[in-house]
C-alpha positions in Angstrom: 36.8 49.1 -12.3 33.1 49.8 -11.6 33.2 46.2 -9.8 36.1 46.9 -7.5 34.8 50.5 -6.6 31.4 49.2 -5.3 33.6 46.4 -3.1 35.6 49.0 -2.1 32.4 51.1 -0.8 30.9 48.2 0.9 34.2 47.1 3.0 34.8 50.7 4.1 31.0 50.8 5.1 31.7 47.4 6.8 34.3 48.3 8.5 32.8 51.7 10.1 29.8 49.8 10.8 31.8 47.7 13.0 33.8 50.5 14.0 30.4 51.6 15.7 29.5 49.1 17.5 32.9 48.4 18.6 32.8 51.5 20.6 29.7 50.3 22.6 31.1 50.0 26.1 29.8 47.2 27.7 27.8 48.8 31.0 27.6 47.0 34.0 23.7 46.2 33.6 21.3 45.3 31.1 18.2 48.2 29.8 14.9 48.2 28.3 14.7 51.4 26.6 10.7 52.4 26.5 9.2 55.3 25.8 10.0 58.6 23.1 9.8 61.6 25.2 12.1 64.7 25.0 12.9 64.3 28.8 14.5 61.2 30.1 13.9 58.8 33.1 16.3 56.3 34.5 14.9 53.5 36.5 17.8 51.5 39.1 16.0 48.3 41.0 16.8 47.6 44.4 19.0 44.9 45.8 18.7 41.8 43.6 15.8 42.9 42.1 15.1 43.3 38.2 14.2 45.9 36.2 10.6 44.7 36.1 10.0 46.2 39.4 9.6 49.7 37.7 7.2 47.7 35.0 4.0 49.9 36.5 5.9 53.1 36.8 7.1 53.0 33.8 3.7 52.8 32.0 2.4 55.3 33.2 5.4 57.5 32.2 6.5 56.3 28.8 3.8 58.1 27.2 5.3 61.2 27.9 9.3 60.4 28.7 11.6 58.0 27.5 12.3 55.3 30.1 15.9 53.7 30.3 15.0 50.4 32.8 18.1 49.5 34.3 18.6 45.6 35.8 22.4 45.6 37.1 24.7 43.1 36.4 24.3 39.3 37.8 20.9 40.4 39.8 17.8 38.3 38.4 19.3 36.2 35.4 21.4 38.9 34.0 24.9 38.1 33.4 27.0 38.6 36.1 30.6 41.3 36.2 33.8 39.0 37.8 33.7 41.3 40.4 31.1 43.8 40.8 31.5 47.0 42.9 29.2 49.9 44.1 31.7 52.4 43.0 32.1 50.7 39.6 28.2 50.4 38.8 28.2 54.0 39.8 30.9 54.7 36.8 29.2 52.5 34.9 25.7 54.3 35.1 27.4 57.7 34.6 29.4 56.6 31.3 26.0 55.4 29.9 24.6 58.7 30.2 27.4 59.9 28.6 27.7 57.7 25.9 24.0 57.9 24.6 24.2 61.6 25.7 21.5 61.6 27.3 20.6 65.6 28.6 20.2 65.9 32.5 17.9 62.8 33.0 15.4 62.4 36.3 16.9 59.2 38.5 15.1 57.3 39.9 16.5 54.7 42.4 14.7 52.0 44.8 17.0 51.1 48.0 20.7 50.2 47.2 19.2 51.8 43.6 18.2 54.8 45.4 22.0 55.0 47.4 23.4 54.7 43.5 21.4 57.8 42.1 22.6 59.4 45.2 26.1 58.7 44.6 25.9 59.5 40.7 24.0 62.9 41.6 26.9 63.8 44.0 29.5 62.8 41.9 28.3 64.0 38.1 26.1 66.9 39.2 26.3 68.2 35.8 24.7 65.2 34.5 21.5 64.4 36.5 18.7 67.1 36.0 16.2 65.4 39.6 16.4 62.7 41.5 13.9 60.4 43.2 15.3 58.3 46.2 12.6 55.6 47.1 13.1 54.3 50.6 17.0 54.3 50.6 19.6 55.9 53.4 22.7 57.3 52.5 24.5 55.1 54.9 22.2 51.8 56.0 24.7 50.8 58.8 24.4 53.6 60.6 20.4 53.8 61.1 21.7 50.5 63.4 24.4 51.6 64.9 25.6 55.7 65.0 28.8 55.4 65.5 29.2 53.4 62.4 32.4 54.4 60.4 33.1 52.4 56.6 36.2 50.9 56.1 38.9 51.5 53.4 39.2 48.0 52.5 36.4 46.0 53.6 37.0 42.5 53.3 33.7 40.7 51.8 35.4 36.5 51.7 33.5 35.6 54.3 29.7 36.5 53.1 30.6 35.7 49.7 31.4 32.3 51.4 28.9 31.7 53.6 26.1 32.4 50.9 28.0 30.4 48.0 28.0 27.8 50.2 24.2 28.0 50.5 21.7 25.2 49.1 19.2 26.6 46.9 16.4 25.5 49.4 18.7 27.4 52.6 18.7 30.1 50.3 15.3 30.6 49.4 14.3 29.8 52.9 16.7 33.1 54.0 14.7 35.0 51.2 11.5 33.8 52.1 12.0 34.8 56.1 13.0 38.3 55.4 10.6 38.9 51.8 7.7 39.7 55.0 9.5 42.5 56.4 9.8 44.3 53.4 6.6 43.9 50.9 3.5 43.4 52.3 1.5 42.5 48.6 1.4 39.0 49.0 0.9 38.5 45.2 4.4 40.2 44.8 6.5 38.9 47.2 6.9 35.2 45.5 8.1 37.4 42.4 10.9 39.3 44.3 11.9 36.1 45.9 12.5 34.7 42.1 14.9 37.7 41.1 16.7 36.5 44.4 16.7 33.0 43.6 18.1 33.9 40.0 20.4 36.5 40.7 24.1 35.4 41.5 25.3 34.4 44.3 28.9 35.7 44.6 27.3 39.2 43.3 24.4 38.8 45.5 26.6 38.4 48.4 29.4 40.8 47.3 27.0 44.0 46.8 25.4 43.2 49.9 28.8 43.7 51.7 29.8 46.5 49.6 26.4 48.6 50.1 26.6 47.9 53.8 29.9 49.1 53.9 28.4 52.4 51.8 28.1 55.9 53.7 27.5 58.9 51.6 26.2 61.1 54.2 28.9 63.5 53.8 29.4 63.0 50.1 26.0 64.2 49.4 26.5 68.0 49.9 27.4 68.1 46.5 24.3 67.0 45.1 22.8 70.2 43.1 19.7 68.9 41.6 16.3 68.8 43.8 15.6 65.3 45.2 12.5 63.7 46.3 13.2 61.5 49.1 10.0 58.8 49.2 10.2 56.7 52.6 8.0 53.6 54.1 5.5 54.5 56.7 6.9 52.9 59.2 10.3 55.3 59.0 7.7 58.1 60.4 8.7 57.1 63.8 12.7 57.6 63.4 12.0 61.0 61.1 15.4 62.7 63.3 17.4 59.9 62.6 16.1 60.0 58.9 16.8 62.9 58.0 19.6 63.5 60.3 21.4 61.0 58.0 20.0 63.4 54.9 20.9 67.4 56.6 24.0 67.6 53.9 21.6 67.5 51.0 20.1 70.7 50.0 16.7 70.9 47.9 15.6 68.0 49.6 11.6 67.2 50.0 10.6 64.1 52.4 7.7 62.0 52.1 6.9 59.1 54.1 3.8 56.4 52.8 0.9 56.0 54.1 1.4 52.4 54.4 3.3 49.2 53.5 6.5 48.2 53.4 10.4 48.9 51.7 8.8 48.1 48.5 6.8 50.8 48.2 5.5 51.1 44.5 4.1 47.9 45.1 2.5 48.6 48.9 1.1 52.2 48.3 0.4 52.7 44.5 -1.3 55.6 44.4 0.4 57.7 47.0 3.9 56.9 45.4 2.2 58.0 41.6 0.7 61.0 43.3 4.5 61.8 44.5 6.3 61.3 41.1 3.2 63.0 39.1 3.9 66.4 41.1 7.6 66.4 41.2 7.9 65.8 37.5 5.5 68.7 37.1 7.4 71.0 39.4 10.3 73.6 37.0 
């Protein structure tokens, strides 16, 4: 009797163990989880860029926060989604927070990152207690062209095709041309074009079509949380246009660089710390 009682515990305990863990959702990225802080930070790369990217910030924040390090879905080795949307990596980001109840953590998001933590702030205000926006507009098309409107169904066959179809050498030599107009640390710029070169392509090309097609000017007026927008230099000259794109969000503080490029944790160090260090300070 003893015998069968102490099988019976350990099946029951099997089976709520696995009950557990079968309630993990699968989230549309992969985290590093550093750090043991009561407050929380959550790190979003840029465009096909990993995690890793927030690998500086990171340590000099764990100390004091926990860091969740976020690399999304099928960008820089990591398994990819059959088909990936903005929208759904928003949902996906927001159920995380959920899940792991997580209380009102800081976001902080690099380019189509940034446009993500914008999205999330405006849609789950209740969840998101700051938000950092490095060098990101709410709607990329229009800085090029004003009257730009987003359409309902945007069809994205043709640039997943034509970058499919790529060789690996067309590719990197795409990656490579543009790499100089948006880091200018040499020593970094061959590791962003690695992320590139292992992210996937249909994802790589899909996002790309599905961020350009993004515009959450409007959307953003229901963003409650204060937001510190950190911008490249060179985006001092077009600061009406900027922030024109930005005059729905209230609590907003702009801050363009000193120097360097789109990658801006990497190009101007020590301004961008400087940044972070007094807007986590500020109540």
């Amino acid at each position: 009797m003893k015998k069968f009682t102490f099988l019976l515990i350990i099946m029951l305990f099997f089976l709520a163990v696995c009950n557990i863990f079968g309630q993990e959702k699968n989230h549309p990225f992969e985290v590093k989880k550093t750090g043991k802080g009561d407050q929380s930070l959550i790190f979003i790369p840029g465009f096909a860029s990993s995690g890793n990217v927030w690998d500086e910030t990171t340590a000099r924040f764990d100390k004091n926060y926990t860091c969740y390090t976020l690399t999304m879905a099928g960008f820089a080795g990591t398994k990819p989604q059959t088909d990936a949307s903005f929208n759904d990596w928003e949902k996906g980001i927001a159920a995380f927070i959920k899940d792991h109840k997580i209380q009102k953590p800081m976001i902080i998001g690099h380019s189509m990152g940034g446009g993500l933590a914008l999205a999330l702030a405006a849609d789950y205000p209740q969840l998101v207690g700051k938000i950092v926006i490095v060098d990101t507009l709410p709607c990329l098309a229009a800085f090029a062209n004003p009257t730009f409107i987003s359409k309902e169904n945007n069809d994205c066959l043709a640039p997943i095709n034509k970058i499919t179809a790529m060789t690996d050498d067309q590719f990197r030599h795409m990656q490579t041309q543009a790499i100089s107009r948006l880091l200018t640390d040499t020593a970094k710029q061959e590791t962003v074009i690695d992320w590139s070169m292992k992210s996937d392509r249909k994802t790589f090309a899909k996002m790309y079509c599905d961020f350009s097609n993004t515009d959450l000017r409007e959307k953003i007026k229901n963003i409650q949380c204060p937001s510190l927008i950190l911008l490249e230099s060179y985006f001092v000259n077009f600061k009406p246009t900027i922030e024109g794109q930005y005059k729905q969000l209230k609590n907003a503080n702009f801050q363009y660089a000193t120097k360097g490029l789109h990658f801006i944790m990497y190009d101007d160090k020590e301004w961008y710390f400087n940044q972070l260090n007094n807007f986590l300070a500020t109540k």
